[in-house]
C-alpha positions in Angstrom: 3.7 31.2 18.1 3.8 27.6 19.5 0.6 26.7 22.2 2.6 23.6 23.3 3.5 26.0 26.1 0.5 26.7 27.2 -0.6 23.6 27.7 0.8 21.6 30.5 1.7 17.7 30.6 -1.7 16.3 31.9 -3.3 18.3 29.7 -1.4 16.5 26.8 -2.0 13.2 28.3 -6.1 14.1 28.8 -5.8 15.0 25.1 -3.8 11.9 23.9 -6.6 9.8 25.9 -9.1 11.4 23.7 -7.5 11.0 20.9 -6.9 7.4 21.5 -10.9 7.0 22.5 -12.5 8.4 19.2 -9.6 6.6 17.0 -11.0 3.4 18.8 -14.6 4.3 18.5 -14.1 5.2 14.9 -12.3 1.6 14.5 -15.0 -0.2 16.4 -18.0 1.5 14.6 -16.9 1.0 11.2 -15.7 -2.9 11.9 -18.9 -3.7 13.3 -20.4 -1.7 9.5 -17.9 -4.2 7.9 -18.9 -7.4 9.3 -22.2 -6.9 8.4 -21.5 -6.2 4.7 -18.0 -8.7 4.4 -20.4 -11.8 3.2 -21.2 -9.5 0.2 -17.4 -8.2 0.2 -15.7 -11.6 -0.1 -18.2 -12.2 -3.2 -17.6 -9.8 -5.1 -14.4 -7.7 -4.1 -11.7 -10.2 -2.2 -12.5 -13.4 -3.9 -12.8 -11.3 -7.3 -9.1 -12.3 -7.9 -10.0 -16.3 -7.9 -12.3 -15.8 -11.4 -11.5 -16.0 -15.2 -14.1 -13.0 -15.1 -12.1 -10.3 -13.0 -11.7 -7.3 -14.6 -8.0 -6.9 -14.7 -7.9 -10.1 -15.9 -10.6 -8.8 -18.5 -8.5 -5.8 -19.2 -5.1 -7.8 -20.2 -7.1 -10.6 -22.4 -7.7 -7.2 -24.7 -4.4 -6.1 -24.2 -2.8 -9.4 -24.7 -4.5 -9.6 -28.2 -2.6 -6.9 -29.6 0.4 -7.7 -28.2 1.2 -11.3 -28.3 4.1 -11.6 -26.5 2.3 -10.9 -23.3 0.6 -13.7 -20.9 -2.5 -15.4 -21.8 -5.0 -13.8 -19.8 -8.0 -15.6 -22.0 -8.2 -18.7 -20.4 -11.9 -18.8 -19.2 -11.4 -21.8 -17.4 -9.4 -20.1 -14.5 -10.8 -20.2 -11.0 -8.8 -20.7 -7.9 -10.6 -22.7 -5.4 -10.3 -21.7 -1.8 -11.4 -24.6 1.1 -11.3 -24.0 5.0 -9.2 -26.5 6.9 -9.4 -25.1 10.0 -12.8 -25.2 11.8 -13.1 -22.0 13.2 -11.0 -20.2 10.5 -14.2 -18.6 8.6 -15.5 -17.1 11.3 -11.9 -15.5 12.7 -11.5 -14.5 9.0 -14.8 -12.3 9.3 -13.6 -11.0 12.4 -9.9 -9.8 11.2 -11.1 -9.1 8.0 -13.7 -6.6 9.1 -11.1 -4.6 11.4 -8.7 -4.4 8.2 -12.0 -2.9 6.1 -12.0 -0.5 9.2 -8.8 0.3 9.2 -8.3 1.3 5.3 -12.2 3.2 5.9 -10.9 5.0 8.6 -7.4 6.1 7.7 -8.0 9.3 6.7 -10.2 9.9 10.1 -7.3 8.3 11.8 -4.6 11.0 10.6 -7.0 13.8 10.6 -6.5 12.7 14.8 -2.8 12.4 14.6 -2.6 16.1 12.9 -5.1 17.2 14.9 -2.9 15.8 18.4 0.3 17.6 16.6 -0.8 20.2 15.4 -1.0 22.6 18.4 3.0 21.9 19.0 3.8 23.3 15.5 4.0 27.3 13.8 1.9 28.7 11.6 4.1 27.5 8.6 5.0 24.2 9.6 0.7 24.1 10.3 0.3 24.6 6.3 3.4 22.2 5.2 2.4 19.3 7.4 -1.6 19.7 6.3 -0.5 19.2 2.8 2.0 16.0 4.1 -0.6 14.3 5.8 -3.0 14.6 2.7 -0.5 13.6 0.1 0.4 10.3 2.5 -3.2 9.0 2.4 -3.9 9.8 -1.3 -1.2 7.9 -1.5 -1.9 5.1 0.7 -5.3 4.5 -1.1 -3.4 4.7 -4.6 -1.3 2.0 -3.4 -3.7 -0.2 -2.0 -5.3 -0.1 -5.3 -2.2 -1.2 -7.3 -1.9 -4.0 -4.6 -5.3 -5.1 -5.1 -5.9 -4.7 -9.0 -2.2 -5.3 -10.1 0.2 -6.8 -7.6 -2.1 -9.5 -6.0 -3.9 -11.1 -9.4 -0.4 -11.1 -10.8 0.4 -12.8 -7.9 -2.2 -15.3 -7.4 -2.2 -16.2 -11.0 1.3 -17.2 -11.1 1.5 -19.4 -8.0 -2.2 -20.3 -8.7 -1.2 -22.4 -12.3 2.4 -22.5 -11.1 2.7 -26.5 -11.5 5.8 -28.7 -10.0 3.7 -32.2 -10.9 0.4 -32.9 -12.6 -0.2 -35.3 -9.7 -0.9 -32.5 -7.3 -4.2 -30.8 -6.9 -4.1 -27.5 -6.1 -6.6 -26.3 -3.4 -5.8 -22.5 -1.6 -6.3 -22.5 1.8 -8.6 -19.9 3.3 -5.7 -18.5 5.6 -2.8 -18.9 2.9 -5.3 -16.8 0.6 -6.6 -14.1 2.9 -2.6 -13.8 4.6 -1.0 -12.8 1.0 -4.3 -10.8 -0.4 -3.7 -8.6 3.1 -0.4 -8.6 2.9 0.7 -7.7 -0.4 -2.2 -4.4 -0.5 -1.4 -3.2 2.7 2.2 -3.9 1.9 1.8 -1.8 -1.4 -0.6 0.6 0.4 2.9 1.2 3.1 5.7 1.7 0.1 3.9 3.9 -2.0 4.7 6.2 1.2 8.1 6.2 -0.2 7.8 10.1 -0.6 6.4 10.7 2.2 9.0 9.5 4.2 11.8 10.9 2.3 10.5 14.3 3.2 10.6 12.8 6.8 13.9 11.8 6.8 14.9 15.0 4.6 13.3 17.3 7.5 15.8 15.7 9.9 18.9 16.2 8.0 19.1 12.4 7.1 18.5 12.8 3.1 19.2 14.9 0.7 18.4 14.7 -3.2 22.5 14.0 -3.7 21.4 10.3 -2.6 18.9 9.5 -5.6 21.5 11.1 -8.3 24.2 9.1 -6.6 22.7 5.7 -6.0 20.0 5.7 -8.8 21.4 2.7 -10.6 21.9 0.6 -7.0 18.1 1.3 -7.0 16.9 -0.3 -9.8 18.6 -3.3 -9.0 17.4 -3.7 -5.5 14.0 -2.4 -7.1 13.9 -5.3 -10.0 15.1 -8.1 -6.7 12.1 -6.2 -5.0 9.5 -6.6 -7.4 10.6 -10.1 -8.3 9.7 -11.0 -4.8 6.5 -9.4 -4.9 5.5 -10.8 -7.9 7.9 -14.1 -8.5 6.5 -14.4 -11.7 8.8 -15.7 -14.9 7.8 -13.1 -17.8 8.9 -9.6 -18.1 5.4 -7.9 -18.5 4.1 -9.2 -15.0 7.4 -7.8 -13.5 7.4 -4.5 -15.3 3.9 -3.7 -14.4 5.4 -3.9 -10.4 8.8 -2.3 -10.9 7.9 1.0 -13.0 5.0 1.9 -10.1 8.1 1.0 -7.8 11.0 3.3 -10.0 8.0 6.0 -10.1 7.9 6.0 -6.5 12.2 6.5 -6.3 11.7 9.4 -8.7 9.3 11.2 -7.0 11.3 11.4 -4.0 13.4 13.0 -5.3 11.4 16.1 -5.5 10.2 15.7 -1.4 14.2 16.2 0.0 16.2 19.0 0.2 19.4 19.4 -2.3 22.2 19.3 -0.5 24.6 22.5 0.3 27.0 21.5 -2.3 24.1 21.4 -4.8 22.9 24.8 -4.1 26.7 26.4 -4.4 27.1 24.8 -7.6 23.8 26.5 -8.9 24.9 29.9 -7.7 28.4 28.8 -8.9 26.4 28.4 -12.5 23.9 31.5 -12.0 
């Protein structure tokens, strides 16, 4: 039985204005954790990208050896220098950077609140479905965060980084132009790699139904391939494979979170 009944409008609102002050708490406590630990951060994790010596980059010079066709990823000479143009851009950086740390710390708090807010409005059944949703979306969040931040973003930021139009230009990354596409493009990843999630969404609400994938798989992977040449407008195959199959993964595994349409289910029986 639902207990949205029994509980009347101020009562939600009370509720909503607690759940709203320990989502905020939570926020502010961890952020302030972050800005004491970001000098040691942007040393080792966020600048990470910006040296011959990062592991990925480690990772594919092995690779690279055995397959020669792919990217040289040996050059030890590599670095990326970043410079601050702005005066007070460092110290804003360790600001917003710290409530971004809190944010990622803190999702899993944050929609442990949301289901926790919900959760009283819903039957038992729809209780164990939606637990299982909400756990699946931020294993999946994290897992896409990662692939923005040890595959997407180095791929990235070593094309444009040795991109050259002229040897008479310098190249010197900006603080803001660096920090603006390393947030981006992991939160970015972190958002599409709820791609299942929110086909189950839309499939709950009668928008979606597995017909659509079948039907439209090959429309996909074009507008998948456009997609992951944007993310990663890099010239060779490898960098852009390495983006689209996590992508094409994603589309197939969809599949599996919608309903089959009515249709699909006669011609089943029609076969059983």
């Amino acid at each position: 039985m639902q207990q949205s009944d029994e509980m009347s409008f101020w009562d939600h609102l009370e509720e909503l204005r607690w759940t709203l002050f320990r989502s905020i708490l939570a926020l502010f406590i961890f952020a302030i954790g972050g800005f004491a630990v970001m000098p040691w951060l942007f040393d080792n994790v966020v600048l990470a990208p910006c040296d011959s010596d990062f592991i990925v980059y480690r990772e594919m010079c092995k690779i690279s050896q055995h397959l020669p066709f792919l990217p040289d990823f040996c050059n030890d000479t590599y670095h990326v220098e970043i410079v601050n143009i702005k005066l007070a851009s460092q110290f804003f950086t360790h600001m917003t950077t710290s409530f971004w740390l809190a944010l990622l710390l803190t999702f899993p708090y944050l929609m442990y609140e949301v289901w926790k807010f919900i959760s009283p409005a819903l039957y038992e059944n729809e209780k164990k479905n939606v637990r299982w949703v909400f756990l699946f979306g931020t294993i999946m969040f994290f897992v896409g965060c990662a692939v923005g931040y040890f595959l997407v973003f180095p791929m990235t930021l070593r094309f444009l980084a040795t991109y050259q139009l002229s040897t008479a230009i310098t190249d010197q990354v900006s603080l803001d132009s660096y920090m603006n596409n390393f947030l981006t493009l992991i939160f970015v990843m972190g958002v599409v790699f709820e791609m299942p999630l929110l086909s189950w969404l839309l499939s709950k609400v009668g928008l979606l139904n597995r017909s659509f994938f079948h039907r439209y798989r090959r429309h996909a992977i074009v507008a998948l391939l456009i997609g992951a040449a944007f993310i990663t407008p890099s010239s060779d195959p490898f960098t852009l494979g390495i983006v689209f199959l996590p992508l094409y993964g994603l589309y197939e595994l969809s599949t599996f979170f919608v309903k089959k349409a009515p249709e699909e289910d006669e011609d089943e029986d029609d076969e059983s």
